[in-house]
C-alpha positions as CSV (number, residue, x, y, z in Angstrom):
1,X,-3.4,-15.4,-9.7
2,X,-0.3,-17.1,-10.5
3,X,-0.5,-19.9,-12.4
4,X,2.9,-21.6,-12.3
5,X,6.6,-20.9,-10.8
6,X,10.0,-22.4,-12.3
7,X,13.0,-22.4,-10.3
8,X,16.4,-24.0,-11.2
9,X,19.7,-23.9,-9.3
10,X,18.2,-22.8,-6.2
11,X,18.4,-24.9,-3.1
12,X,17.2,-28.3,-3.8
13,X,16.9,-27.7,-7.1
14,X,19.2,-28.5,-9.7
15,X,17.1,-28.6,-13.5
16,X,14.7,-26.4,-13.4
17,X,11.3,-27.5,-11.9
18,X,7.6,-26.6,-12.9
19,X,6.2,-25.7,-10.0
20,X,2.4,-25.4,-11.1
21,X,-0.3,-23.3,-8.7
22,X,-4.2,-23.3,-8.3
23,X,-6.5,-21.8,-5.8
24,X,-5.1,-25.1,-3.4
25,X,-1.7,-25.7,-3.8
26,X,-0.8,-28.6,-1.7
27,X,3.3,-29.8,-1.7
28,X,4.0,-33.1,0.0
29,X,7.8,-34.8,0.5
30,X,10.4,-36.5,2.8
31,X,12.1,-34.1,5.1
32,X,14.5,-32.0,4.0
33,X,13.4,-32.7,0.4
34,X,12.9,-29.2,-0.9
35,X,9.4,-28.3,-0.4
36,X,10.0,-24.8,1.3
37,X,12.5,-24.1,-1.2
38,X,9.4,-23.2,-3.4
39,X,8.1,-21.1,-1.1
40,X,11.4,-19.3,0.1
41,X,11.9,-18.7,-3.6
42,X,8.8,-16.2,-3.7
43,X,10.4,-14.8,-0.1
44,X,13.5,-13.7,-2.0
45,X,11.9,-12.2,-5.1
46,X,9.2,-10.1,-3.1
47,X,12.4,-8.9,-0.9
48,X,14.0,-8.4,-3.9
49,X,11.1,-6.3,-5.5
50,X,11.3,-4.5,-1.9
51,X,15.0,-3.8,-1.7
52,X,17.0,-4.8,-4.9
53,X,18.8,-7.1,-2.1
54,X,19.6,-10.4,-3.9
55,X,22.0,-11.5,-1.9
56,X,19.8,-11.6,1.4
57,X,20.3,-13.6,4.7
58,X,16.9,-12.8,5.9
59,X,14.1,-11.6,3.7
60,X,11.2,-8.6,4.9
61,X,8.1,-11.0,4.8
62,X,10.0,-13.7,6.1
63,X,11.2,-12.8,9.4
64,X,13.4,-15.4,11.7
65,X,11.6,-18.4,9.8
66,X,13.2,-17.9,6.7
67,X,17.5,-17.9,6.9
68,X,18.7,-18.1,3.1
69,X,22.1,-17.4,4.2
70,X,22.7,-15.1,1.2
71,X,23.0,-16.3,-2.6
72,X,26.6,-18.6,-1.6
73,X,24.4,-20.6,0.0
74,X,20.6,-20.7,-1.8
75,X,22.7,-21.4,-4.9
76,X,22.3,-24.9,-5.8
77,X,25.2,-27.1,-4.4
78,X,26.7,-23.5,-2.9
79,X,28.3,-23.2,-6.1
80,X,28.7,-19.8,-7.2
81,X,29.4,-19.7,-10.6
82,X,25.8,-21.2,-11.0
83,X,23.1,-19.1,-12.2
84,X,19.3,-19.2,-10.4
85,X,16.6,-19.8,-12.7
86,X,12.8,-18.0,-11.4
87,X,10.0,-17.8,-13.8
88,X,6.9,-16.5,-12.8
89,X,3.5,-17.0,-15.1
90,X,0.4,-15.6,-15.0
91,X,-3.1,-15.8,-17.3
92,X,-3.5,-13.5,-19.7
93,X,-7.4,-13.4,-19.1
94,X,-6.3,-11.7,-15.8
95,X,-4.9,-9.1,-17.2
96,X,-6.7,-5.7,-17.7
97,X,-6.1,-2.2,-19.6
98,X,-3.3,-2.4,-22.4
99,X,-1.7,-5.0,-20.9
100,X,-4.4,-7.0,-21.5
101,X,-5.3,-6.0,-25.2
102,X,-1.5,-6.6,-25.8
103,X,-1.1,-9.8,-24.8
104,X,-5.1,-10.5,-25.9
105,X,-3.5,-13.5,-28.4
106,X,-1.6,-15.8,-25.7
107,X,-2.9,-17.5,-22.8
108,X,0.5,-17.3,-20.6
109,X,2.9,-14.6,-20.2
110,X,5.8,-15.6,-18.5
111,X,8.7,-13.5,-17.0
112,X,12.5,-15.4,-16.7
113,X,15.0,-14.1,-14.9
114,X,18.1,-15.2,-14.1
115,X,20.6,-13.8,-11.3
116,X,24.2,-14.6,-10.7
117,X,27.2,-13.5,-8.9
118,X,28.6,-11.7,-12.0
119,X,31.0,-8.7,-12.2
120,X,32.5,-6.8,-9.4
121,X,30.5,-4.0,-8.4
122,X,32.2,-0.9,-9.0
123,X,30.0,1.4,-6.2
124,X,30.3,-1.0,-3.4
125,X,34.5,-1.6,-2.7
126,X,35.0,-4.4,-0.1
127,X,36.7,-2.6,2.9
128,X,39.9,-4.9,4.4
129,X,41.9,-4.0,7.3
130,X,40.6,-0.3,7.5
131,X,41.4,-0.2,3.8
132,X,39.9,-0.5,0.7
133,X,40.9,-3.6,-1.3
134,X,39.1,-5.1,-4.2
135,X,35.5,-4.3,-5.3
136,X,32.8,-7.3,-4.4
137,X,31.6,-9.4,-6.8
138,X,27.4,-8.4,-7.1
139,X,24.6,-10.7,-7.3
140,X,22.6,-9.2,-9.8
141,X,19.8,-10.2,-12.5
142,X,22.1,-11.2,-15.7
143,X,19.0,-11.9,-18.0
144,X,15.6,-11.5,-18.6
145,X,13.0,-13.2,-20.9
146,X,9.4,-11.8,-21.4
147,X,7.5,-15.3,-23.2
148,X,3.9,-15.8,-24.7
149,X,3.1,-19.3,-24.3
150,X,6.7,-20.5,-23.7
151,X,7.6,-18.7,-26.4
152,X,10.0,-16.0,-26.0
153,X,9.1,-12.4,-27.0
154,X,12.1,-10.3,-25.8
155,X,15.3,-11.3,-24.8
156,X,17.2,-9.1,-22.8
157,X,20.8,-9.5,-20.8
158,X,22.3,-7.2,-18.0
159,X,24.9,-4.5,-19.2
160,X,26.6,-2.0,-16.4
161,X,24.9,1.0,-15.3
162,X,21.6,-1.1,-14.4
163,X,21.1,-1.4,-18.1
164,X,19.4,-4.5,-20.0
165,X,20.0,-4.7,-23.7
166,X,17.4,-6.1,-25.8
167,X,19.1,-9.3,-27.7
168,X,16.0,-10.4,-29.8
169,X,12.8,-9.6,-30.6
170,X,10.3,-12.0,-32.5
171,X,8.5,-10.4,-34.4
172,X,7.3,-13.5,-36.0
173,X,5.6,-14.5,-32.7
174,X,1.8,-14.0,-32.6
175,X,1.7,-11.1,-29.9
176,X,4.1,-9.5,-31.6
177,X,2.5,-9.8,-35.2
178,X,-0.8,-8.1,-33.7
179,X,1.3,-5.5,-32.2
180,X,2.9,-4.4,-35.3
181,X,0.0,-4.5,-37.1
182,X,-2.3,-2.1,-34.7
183,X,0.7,0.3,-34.5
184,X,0.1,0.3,-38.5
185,X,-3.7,0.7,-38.2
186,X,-3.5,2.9,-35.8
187,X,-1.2,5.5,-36.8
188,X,-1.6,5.5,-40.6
189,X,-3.9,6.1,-43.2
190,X,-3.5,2.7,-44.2
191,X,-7.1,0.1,-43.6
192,X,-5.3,-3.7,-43.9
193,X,-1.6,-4.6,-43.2
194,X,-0.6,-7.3,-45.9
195,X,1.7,-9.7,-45.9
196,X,4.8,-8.5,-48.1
197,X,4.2,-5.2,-45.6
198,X,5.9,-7.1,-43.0
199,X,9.4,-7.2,-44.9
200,X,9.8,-3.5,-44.8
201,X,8.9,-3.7,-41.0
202,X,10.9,-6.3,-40.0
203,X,13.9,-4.7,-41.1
204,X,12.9,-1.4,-39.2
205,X,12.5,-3.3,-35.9
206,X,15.5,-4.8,-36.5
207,X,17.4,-1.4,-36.9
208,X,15.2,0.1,-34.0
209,X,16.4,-2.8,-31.2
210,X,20.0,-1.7,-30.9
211,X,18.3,2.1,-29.8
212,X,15.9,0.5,-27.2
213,X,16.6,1.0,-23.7
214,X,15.5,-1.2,-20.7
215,X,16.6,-0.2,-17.3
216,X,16.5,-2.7,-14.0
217,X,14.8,-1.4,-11.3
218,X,15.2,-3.3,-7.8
219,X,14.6,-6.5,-9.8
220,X,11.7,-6.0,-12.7
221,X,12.7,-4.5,-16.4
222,X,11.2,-1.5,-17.2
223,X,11.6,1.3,-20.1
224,X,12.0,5.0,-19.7
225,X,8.6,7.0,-19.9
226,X,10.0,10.1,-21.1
227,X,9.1,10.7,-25.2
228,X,11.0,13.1,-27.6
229,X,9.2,16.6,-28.8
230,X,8.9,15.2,-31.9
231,X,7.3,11.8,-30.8
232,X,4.6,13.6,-28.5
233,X,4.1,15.5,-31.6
234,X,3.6,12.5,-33.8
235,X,1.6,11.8,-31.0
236,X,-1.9,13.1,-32.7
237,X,-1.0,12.7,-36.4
238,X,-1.7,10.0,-38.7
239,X,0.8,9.2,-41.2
240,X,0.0,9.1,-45.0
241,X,-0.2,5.9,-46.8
242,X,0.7,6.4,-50.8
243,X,1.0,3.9,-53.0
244,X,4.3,5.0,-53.8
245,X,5.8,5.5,-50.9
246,X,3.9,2.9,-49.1
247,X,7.3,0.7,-47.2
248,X,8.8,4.3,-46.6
249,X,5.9,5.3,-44.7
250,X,4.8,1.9,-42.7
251,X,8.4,1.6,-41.8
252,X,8.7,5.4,-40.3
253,X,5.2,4.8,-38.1
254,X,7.1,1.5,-36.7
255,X,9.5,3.4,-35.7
256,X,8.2,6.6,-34.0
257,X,5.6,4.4,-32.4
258,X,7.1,0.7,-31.7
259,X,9.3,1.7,-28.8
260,X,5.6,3.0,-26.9
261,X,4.1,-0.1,-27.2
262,X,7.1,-1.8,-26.2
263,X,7.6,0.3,-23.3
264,X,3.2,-0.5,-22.5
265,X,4.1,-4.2,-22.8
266,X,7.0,-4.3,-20.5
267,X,6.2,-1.8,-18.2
268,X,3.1,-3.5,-17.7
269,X,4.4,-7.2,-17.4
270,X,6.7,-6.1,-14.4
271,X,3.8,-4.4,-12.9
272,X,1.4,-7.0,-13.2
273,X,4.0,-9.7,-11.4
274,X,4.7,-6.8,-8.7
275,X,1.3,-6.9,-7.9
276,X,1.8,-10.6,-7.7
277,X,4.5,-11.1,-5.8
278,X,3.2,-7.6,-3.5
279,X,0.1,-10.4,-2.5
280,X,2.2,-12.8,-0.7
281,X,1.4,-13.8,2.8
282,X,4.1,-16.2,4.9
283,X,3.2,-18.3,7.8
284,X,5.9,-19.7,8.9
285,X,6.6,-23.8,10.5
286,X,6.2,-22.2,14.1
287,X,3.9,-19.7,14.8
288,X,4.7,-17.3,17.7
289,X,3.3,-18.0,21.5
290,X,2.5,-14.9,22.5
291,X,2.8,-13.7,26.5
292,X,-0.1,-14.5,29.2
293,X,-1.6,-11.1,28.2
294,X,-1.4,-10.0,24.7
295,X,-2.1,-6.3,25.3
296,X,1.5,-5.8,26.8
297,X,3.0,-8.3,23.8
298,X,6.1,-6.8,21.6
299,X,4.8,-5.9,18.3
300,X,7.1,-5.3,15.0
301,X,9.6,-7.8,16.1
302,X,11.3,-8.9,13.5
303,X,8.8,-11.7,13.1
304,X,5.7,-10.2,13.6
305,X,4.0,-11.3,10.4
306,X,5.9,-15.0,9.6
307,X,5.6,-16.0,13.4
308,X,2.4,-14.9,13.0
309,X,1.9,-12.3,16.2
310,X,0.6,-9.9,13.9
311,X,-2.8,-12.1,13.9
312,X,-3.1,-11.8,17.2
313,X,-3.5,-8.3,17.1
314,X,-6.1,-8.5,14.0
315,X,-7.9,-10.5,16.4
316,X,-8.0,-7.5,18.7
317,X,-8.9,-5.0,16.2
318,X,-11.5,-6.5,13.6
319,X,-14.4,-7.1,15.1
320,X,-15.4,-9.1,11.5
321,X,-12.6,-10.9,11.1
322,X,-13.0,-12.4,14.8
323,X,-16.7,-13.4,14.3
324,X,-15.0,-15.3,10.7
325,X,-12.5,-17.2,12.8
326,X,-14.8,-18.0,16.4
327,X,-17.4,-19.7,13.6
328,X,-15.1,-22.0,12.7
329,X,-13.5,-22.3,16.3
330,X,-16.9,-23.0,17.8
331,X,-19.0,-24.4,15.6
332,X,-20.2,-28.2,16.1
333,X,-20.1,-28.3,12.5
334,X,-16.2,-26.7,11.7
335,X,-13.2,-27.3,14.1
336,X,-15.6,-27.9,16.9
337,X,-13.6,-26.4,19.8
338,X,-15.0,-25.6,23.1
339,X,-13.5,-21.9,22.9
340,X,-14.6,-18.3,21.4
341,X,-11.8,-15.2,20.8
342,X,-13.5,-12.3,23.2
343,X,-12.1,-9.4,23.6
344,X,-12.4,-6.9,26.7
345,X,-11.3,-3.5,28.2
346,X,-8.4,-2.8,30.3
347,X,-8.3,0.4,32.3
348,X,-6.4,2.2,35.4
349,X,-8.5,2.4,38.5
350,X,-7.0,5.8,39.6
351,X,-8.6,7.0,36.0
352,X,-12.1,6.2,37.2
353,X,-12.6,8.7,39.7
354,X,-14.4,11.3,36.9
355,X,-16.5,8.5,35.5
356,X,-17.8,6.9,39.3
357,X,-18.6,10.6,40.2
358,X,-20.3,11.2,37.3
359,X,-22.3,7.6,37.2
360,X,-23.4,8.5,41.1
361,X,-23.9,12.0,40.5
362,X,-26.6,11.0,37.2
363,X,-28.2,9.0,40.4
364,X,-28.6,11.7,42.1
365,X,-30.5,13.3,39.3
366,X,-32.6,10.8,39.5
367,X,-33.7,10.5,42.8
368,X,-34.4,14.3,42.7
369,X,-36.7,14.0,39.7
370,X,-38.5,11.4,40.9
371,X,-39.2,12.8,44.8
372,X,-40.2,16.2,42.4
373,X,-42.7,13.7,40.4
374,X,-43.8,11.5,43.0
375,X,-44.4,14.0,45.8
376,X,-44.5,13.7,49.5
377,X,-47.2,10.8,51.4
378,X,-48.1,9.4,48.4
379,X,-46.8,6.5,48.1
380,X,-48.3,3.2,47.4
381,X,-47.2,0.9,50.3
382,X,-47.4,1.6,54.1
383,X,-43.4,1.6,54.3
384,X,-43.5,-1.4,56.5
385,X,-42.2,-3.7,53.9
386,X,-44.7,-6.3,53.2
387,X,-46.0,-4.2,50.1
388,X,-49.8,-4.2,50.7
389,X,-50.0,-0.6,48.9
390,X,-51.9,1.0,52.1
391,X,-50.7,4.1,53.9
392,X,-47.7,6.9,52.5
393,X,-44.3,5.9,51.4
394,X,-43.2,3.4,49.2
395,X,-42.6,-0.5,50.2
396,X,-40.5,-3.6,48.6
397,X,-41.6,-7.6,49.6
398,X,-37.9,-7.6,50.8
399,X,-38.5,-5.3,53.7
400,X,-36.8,-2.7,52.3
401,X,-38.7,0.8,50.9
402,X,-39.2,4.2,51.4
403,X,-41.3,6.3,53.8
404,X,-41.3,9.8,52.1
405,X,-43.3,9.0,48.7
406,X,-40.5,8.4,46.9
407,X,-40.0,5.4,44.4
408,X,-36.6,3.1,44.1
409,X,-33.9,5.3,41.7
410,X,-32.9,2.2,40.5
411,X,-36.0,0.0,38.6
412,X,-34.1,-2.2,36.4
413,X,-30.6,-2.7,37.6
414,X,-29.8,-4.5,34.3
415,X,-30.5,-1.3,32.5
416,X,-28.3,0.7,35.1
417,X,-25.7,-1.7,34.6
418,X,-25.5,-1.0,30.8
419,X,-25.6,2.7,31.3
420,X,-22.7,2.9,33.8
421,X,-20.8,0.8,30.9
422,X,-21.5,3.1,28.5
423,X,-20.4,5.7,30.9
424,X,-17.2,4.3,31.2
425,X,-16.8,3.7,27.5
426,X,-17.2,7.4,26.6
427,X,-15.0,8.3,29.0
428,X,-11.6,9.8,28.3
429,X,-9.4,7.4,30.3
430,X,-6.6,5.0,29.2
431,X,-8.1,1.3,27.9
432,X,-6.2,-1.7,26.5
433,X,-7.7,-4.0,24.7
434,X,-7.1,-7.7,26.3
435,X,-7.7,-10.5,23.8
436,X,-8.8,-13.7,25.6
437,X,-10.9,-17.1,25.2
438,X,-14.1,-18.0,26.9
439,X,-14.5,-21.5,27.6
440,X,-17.9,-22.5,27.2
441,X,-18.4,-25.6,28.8
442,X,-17.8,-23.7,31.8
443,X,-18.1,-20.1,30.9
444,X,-14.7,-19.9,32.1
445,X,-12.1,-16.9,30.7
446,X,-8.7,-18.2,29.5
447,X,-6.1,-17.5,28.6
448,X,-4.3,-19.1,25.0
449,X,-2.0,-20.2,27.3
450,X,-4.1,-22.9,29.6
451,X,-5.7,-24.3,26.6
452,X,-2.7,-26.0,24.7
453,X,-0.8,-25.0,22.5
454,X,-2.7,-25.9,19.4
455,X,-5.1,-23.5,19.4
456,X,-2.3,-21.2,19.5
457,X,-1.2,-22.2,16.7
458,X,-4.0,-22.4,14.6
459,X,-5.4,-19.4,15.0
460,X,-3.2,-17.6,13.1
461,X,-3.7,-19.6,10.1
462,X,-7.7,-19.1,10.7
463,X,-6.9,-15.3,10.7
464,X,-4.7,-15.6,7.4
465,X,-7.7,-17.7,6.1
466,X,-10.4,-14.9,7.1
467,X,-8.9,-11.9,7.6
468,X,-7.8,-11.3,3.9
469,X,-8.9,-10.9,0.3
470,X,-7.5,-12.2,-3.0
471,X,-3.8,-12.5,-1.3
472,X,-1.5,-15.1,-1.9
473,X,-0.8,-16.7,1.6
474,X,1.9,-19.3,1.9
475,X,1.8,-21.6,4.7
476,X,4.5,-23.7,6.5
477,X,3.0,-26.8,8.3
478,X,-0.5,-25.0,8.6
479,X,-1.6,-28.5,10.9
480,X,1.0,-28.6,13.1
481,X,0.0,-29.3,16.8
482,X,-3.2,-30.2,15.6
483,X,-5.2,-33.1,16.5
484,X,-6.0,-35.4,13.2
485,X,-9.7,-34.6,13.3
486,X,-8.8,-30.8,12.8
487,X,-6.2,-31.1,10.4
488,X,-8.7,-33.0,8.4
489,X,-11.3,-29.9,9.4
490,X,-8.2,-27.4,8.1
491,X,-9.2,-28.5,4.6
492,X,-12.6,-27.0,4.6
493,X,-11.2,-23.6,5.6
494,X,-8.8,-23.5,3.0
495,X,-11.7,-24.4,0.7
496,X,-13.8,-22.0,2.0
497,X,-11.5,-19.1,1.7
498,X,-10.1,-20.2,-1.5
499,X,-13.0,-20.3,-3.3
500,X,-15.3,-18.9,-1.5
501,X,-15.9,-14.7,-1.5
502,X,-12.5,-14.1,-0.5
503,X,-10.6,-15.2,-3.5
504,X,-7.3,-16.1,-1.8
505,X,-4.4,-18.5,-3.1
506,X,-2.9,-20.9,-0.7
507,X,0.3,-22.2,-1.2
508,X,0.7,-24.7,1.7
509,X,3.7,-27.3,2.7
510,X,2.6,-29.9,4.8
511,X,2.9,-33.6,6.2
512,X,-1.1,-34.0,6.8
513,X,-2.5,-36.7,5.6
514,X,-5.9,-35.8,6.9
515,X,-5.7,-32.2,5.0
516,X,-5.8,-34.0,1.7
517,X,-7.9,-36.7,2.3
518,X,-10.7,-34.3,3.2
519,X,-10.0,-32.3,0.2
520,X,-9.7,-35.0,-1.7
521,X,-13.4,-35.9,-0.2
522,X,-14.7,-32.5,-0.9
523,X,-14.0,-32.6,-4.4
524,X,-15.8,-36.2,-4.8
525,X,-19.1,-34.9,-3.1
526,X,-19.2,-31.4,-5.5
527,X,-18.6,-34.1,-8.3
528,X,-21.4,-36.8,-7.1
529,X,-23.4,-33.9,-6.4
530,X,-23.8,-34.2,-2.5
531,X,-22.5,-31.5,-1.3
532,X,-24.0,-30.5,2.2
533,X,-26.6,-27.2,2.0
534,X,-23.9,-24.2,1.7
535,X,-21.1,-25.8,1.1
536,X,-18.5,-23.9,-1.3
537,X,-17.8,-26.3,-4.8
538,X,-14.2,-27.7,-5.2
539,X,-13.2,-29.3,-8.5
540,X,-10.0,-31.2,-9.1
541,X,-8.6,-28.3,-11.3
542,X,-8.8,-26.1,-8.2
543,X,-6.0,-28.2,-6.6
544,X,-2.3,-28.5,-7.2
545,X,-1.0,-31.8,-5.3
546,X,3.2,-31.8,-5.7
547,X,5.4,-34.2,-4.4
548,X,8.7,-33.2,-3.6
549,X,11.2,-36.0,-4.8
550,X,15.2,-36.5,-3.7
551,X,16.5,-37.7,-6.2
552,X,19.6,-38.4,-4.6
553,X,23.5,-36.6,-4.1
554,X,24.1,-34.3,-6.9
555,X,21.3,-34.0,-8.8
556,X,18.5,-32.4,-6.9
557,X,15.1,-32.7,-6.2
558,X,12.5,-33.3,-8.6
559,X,8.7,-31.7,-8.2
560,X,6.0,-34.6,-9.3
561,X,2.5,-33.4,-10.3
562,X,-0.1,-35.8,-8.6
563,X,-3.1,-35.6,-11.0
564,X,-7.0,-35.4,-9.5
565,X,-9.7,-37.1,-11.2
566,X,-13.0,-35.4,-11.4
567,X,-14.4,-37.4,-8.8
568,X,-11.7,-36.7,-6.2
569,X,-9.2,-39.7,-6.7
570,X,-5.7,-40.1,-7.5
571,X,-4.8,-40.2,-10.9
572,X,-1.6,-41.7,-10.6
573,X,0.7,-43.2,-8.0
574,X,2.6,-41.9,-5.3
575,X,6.0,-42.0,-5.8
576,X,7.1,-44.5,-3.0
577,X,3.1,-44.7,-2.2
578,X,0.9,-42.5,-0.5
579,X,1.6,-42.6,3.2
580,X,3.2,-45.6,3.1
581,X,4.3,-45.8,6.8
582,X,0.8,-46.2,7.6
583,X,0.1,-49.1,5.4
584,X,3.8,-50.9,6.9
585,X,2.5,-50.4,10.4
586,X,-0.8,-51.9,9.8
587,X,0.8,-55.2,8.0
């Protein structure tokens, strides 16, 4: 999970803001204040990771919610000569493999990056007229930092030919000290690494980082695979410690072997935040309202995942992930709603003909078998319909019955009814699959669009919420169109899918009040203890509360931590208050 963004220069922000992240990430603020900046940020870098494209208009995940108008104008101020600031960090106790025994001595690894609008690009020339001109300045990454608990490990900056030099390494730094020192006890002879061993091998990484090469890919740093004959050979050989020859020898292993561990550490921190960033999830502020009948919708529009008509069609398809969401749509106990997500079969009536024939044809069969079984004049009513069981032939109370010996084809017509489905289900016709509600007040299909529209719009966000595992979904106005009571009822299901089995992250912007509040509520009763029977446990370090401050023309917005006490209160004040409109109405 990620544990905490930075951003600088980049749309409302001006100094660079902490941004910090836990299973419920909650961001609060005045309109137009900044709070999807932090989200559009995580837009442009997954693009980014996608593409290489920094200097986007419209990003892959974020469809026709998210407009960034290209890096003129997400630039803080629209001031080009700016440079963004994004920094990403992540637990080390995450962290698996090498990765993970490398980095064993921090808590945080953080990746900084910094992109610009730098030098011209000399493989894209700006055409003018019909005629090339000048060459286009490119928007590029201009630096990169790998950090151990704020504390920077290696420095790189951007040199042509998608090339990052490293500028420093510190080797003094703690990850970097137990690095050197199981390259030493791993490829030598040698049992301890002493102190004065370190001057000799601080003077062979310092000759070795002018060598070292990093390459860019679409936006990560990472370091050529390939090894010489003679390191592969190395490879399986130990070198020889002697007592006189001792620096000679420590210093040689450093430097056949540094540059693979290197290579380990920062291959691995790029992949680690591409898995990351490769989790995200975007709901957008207005989810899509799909067409009376969702089997003929448009899919793959250019918004189908942030306008959130890909859910619609999850819906459809996952038989599991609908019973998730109609639990919380029905229940008395969760949102409460008199509606359940159904789904049934469309099919062409001139594509029934084989499937009728076959259905009347089967009771046909039957009939035969039974007149074969039952036999002629032995019935057991007199056929004249008043069932006293006398005479030949076969009698109903209804008045109804046969007079040959035979017994009714059809016994249980419930049973007839579910084989004639089945029928139809195996056969090989055309079928669409109409997704549809069922009112049950009044058993009543519907249709999403005679209920209002915010069922419409929740849904999606209940599909987000149940439908995935151990993602990172980001949510614009999640209670929008929602009556308080289930905005209040939206906190639970962010609860319950945070922290319950499916491990997700929420990052959600939002006005609600009631959201919060219940949260806030939640997190008192796992404290106090009284919790209802089943209920998932929230405690205060599983939220992030921000507030999202203007701080006033020209110098950017500024991103408050609200702290939680363990028993679900504020620990400090609102800036301005909390929901202080409310409070000025009532007085």
């Amino acid at each position: 999970m990620i544990r905490a963004l930075r951003l600088g220069n980049f749309k409302a922000f001006a100094e660079t803001q902490l941004i910090p992240m836990r299973p419920i990430t909650l961001v609060y603020g005045p309109n137009s204040a900044g709070k999807s900046s932090i989200i559009h940020s995580l837009a442009l870098t997954h693009h980014a990771i996608l593409t290489g494209d920094l200097d986007t208009q419209r990003t892959e995940i974020g469809g026709e919610s998210i407009d960034l108008g290209g890096f003129r104008q997400y630039v803080h101020r629209r001031d080009a000569s700016r440079r963004v600031e994004w920094t990403i960090e992540l637990d080390t106790d995450q962290l698996t493999g090498r990765l993970g025994e490398l980095l064993a001595p921090a808590r945080r690894m953080q990746l900084a990056m910094t992109v610009g609008m730098g030098e011209f690009d000399e493989t894209q020339p700006t055409i003018f007229g019909g005629f090339t001109r000048v060459h286009g300045p490119r928007v590029a990454i201009e630096s990169c930092v790998v950090l151990a608990d704020d504390r920077p490990l290696v420095t790189m900056s951007a040199r042509r030919g998608g090339l990052l030099r490293i500028d420093r390494l510190d080797q003094q730094a703690p990850v970097f000290r137990e690095l050197l020192k199981a390259i030493v006890l791993s490829t030598t002879t040698t049992e301890e690494v002493r102190e004065e061993d370190f001057a000799g091998i601080d003077e062979a990484v310092d000759a070795l980082v002018p060598d070292l090469i990093v390459r860019l890919g679409r936006f990560l740093p990472y370091m050529d695979a390939r090894l010489s004959t003679e390191q592969e050979t190395m490879q399986t050989l130990l070198f020889p410690i002697g007592k006189g020859d001792r620096r000679e020898s420590l210093v040689q292993a450093v430097r056949m072997f540094l540059p693979r561990s290197l290579r380990e550490l920062i291959n691995g921190i790029s992949a680690a935040v591409e898995n990351a960033i490769g989790r995200l999830h975007y709901l957008g502020p207005l989810r899509s309202y799909p067409p009376r009948h969702l089997a003929f919708s448009a899919h793959h529009d250019p918004n189908w995942h942030a306008g959130g008509g890909s859910s619609w069609d999850v819906l459809r398809r996952d038989a599991v992930v609908r019973a998730a969401v109609n639990r919380w749509l029905s229940s008395p106990e969760r949102l409460s709603t008199p509606y359940e997500v159904v789904v049934r079969d469309l099919v062409a009536l001139d594509q029934l003909d084989v499937p009728l024939r076959e259905a009347v044809e089967r009771l046909n069969e039957d009939d035969e078998n039974e007149r074969d079984r039952s036999g002629s004049g032995a019935g057991l009513g007199d056929g004249t319909g008043d069932g006293s069981g006398s005479g030949s032939g076969y009698g109903n109370a209804d008045g109804s019955g046969y007079g040959d010996g035979r017994r009714p084809v059809v016994e249980d017509v419930d049973e007839e009814v579910l084989r004639f489905k089945a029928t139809l289900q195996e056969a090989d016709i055309d079928r669409f699959t109409e997704l549809v509600l069922v009112d049950r007040r009044r058993n009543t299909v519907v249709s999403h669009r005679d209920v209002g529209i915010g069922v419409s719009q929740v849904l999606p966000v209940l599909v987000n919420a149940f439908g995935l595992r151990e993602q990172l979904i980001a949510i614009e106005q999640p209670e929008i169109h929602l009556h308080p009571a289930l905005q209040a009822e939206l906190g639970d299901v962010f609860i319950d899918s945070a922290l319950g089995e499916r491990k997700n992250t929420f990052l959600l912007e939002t006005h609600s009040e009631h959201l919060v509040l219940r949260i806030l509520r939640r997190v008192r009763e796992t404290s106090e203890g009284t919790s209802a029977p089943g209920a998932t446990p929230i405690h205060a370090s599983d939220v992030s509360l921000l507030y999202v401050d203007p701080q006033g023309k020209g110098t950017g917005s500024r991103v408050i931590s609200i702290g939680l006490t363990p028993d679900g209160e504020f620990a400090q004040r609102w800036p301005n208050g909390f929901f202080a409109e409310r409070a000025q109405e009532l007085m």
